[in-house]
C-alpha positions in Angstrom: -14.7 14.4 71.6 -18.0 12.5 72.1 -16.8 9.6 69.8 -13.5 9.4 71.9 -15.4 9.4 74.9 -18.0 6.6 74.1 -14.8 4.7 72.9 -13.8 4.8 76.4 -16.2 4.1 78.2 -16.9 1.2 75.6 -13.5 0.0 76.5 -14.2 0.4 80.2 -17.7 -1.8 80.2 -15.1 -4.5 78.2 -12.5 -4.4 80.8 -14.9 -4.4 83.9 -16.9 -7.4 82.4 -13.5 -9.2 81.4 -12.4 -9.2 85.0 -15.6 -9.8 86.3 -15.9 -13.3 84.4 -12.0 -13.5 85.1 -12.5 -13.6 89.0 -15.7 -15.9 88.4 -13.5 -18.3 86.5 -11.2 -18.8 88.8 -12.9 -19.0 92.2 -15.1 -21.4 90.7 -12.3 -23.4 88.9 -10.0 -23.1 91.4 -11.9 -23.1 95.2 -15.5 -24.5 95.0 -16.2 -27.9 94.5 -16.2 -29.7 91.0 -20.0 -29.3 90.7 -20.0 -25.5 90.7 -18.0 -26.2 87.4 -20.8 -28.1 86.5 -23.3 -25.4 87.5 -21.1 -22.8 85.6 -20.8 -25.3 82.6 -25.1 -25.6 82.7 -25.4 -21.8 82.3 -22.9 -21.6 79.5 -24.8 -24.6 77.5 -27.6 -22.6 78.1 -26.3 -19.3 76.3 -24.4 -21.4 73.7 -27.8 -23.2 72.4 -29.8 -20.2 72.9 -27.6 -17.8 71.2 -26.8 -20.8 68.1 -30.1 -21.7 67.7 -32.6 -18.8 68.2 -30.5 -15.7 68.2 -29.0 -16.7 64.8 -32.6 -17.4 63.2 -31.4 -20.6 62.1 -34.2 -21.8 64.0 -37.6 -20.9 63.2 -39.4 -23.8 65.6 -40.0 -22.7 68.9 -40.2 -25.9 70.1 -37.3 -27.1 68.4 -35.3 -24.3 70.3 -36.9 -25.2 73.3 -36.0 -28.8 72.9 -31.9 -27.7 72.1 -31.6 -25.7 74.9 -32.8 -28.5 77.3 -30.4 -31.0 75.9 -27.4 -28.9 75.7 -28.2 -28.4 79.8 -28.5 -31.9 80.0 -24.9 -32.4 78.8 -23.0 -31.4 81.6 -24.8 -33.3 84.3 -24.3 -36.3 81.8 -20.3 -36.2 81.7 -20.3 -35.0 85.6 -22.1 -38.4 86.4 -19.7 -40.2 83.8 -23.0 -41.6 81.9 -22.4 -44.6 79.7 -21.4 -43.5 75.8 -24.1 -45.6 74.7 -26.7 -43.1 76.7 -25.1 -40.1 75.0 -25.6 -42.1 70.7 -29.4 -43.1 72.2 -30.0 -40.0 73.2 -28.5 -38.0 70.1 -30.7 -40.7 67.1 -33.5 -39.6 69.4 -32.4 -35.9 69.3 -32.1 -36.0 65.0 -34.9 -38.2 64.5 -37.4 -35.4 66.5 -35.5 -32.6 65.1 -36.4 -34.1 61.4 -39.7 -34.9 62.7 -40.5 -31.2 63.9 -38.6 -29.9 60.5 -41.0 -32.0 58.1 -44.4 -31.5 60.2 -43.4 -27.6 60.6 -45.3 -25.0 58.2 -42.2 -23.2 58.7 -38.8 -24.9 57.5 -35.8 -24.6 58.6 -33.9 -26.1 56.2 -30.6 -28.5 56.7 -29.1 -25.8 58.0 -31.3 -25.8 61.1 -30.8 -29.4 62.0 -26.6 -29.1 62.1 -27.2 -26.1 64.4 -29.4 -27.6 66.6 -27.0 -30.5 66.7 -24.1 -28.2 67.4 -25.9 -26.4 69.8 -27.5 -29.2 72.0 -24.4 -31.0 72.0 -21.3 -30.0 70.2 -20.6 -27.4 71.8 -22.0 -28.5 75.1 -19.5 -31.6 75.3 -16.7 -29.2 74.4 -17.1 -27.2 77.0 -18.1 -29.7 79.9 -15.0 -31.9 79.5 -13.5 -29.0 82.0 -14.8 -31.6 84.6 -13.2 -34.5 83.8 -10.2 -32.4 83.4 -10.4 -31.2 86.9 -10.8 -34.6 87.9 -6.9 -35.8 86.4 -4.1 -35.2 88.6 -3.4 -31.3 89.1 -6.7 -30.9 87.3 -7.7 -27.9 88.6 -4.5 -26.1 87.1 -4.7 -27.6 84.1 -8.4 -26.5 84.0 -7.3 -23.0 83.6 -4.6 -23.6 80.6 -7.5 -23.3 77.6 -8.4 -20.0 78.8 -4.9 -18.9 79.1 -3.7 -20.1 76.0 -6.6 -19.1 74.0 -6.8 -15.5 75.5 -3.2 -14.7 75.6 -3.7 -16.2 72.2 -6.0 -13.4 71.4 -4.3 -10.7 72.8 -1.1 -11.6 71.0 -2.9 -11.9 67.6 -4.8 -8.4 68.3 -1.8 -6.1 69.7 0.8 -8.0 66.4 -2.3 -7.8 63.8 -3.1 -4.5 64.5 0.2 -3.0 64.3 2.1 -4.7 61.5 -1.2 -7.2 59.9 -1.2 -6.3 56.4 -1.6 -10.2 55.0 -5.1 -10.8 54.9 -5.8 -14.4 57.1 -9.6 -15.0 55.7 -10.8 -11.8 54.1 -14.1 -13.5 53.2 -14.7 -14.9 57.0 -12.9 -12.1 59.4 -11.7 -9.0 57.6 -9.5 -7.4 60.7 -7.6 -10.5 61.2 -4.0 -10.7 59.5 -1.2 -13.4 58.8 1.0 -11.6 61.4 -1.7 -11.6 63.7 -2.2 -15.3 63.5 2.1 -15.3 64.5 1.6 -13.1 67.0 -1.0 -15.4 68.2 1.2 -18.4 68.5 4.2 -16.4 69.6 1.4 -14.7 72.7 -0.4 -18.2 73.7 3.3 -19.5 74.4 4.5 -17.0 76.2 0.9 -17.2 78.3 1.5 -20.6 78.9 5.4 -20.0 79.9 4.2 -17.7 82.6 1.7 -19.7 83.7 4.3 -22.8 83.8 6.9 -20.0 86.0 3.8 -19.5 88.6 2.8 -23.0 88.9 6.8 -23.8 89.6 7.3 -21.6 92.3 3.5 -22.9 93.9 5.2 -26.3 93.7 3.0 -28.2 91.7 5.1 -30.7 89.0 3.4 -30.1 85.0 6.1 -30.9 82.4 7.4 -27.6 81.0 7.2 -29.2 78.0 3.1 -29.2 77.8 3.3 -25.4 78.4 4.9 -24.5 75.1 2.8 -27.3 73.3 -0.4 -26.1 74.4 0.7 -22.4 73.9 1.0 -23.6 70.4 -2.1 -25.9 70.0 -4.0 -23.2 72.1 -3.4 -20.5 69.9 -4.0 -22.6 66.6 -7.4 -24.2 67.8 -8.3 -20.7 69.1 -8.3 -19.4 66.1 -9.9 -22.1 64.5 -12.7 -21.9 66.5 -13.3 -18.1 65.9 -13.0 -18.4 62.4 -15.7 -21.0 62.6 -18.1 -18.6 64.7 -17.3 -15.9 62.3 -18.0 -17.9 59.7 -21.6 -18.5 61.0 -22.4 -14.7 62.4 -21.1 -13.7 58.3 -23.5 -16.3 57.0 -26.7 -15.3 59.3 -25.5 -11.9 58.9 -25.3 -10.8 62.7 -22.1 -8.7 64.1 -22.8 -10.8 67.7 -24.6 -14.2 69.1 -25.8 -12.1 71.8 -25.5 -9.3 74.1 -25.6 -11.2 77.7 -21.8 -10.0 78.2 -22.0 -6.2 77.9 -19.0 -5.3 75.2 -18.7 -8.8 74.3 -21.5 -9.5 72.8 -22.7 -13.1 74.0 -21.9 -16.2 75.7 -20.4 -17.6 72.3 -18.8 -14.3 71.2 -16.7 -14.3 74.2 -15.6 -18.1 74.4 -15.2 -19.1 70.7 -11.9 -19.5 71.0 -11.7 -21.6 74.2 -14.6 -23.8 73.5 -12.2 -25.6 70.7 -8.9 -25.4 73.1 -11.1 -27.3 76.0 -11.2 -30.4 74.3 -7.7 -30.5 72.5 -6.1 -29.9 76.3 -7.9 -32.9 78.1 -7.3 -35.2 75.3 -3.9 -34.5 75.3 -3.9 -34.6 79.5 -5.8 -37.8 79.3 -3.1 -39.8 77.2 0.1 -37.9 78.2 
């Protein structure tokens, strides 16, 4: 009885967080002006480094996590002001030669594996997730915004519900136990029909996407979704954590929740940019 009800309430804290963010996501996507995305982008770098670089103990500089936190919420304000591409390859030689620097002169090393996390987490990630400007910045940008959460959550909910009730074809045993071949189908098959509704409601609010990107990006959604969790998972296995943080309450943190949209973002404006 006490298990069951911790379960729910566990389940509750989930759901009430969910459509917390939810709400946050779309107000500021879809009402406030373009730099409250960038606002809402600066706290996400901020989690993203924090929770890659320090949480993980990848990291044993201080300073060096200092130094990746500041950069990654540098990132956004960089892309929002449309700085020049050669700022951004200065900037990142500087970033890897102090990073080496502060690795060599440290008593306590890091190792390689500290540097490519630091690099990730100042800005990999960061540029992922701040090209949601730019996107909101193309024609009916601010719709399109909101199709790499909905494809990589309905995504997720597809693979989850399909896994868990016929997944018994281990995807990556060694990476993610739980998640199944049929999961990863179910996946696909649930980012589609995401992006299908989506398409329906954007139809009858008279805005003009080609129905065509919907099922495309339902697909592509769903495949760089899981991608990017694997590749999350992948890291928690190797630093031996079950969660980056614990800033989303039954979520765990910033990255736990977003892993599989941070890949989508950039797949959906390159594919808006050129088509």
């Amino acid at each position: 009885m006490g298990n069951s009800k911790t379960k729910f309430q566990s389940l509750g804290t989930r759901l009430a967080v969910a459509v917390v963010w939810i709400a946050v996501c779309l107000i500021v996507l879809l009402k406030l002006p373009v730099w409250a995305t960038g606002i809402l982008e600066t706290i996400a770098c901020f989690f993203m480094a924090k929770e890659l670089v320090c949480n993980t103990g990848l990291v044993k500089n201080k300073l060096m996590c200092a130094f990746c936190i500041i950069q990654a919420m540098m990132v956004p304000w960089l892309i929002y002001y449309e700085a020049d591409i050669y700022m951004f390859i200065a900037m990142m030689f500087v970033f890897v030669f102090i990073l080496f620097f502060a690795e060599i002169s440290s008593k306590k090393k890091s190792g390689t594996s500290a540097i490519f996390a630091s690099f990730f987490g100042a800005y990999i990630f960061p540029f992922f997730i701040s090209l949601l400007v730019p996107m909101m910045n193309l024609e009916n940008g601010r719709n399109l915004a909101l199709i790499p959460f909905i494809s990589a959550w309905c995504a997720d909910a597809g693979a989850y519900f399909v896994g868990s009730k016929f997944g018994k074809h281990k995807l990556a045993p060694s990476i993610s136990p739980k998640k199944s071949v049929e999961g990863a189908f179910g996946g696909v098959a649930g980012g589609i029909l995401g992006m299908l509704i989506y398409g329906i409601i954007l139809y009858y609010c008279k805005t003009d996407v080609p129905w065509l990107n919907f099922i495309v990006m339902g697909i592509l959604g769903s495949v760089f979704g899981l991608l990017g969790d694997l590749f999350l998972s992948y890291i928690k296995r190797e630093c031996k954590i079950k969660d980056f943080g614990n800033f989303l309450p039954g979520h765990g943190g910033v990255l736990d929740r977003f892993d599989s949209t941070l890949f989508v973002v950039p797949v959906c404006y390159f594919i808006f940019r050129c088509f």
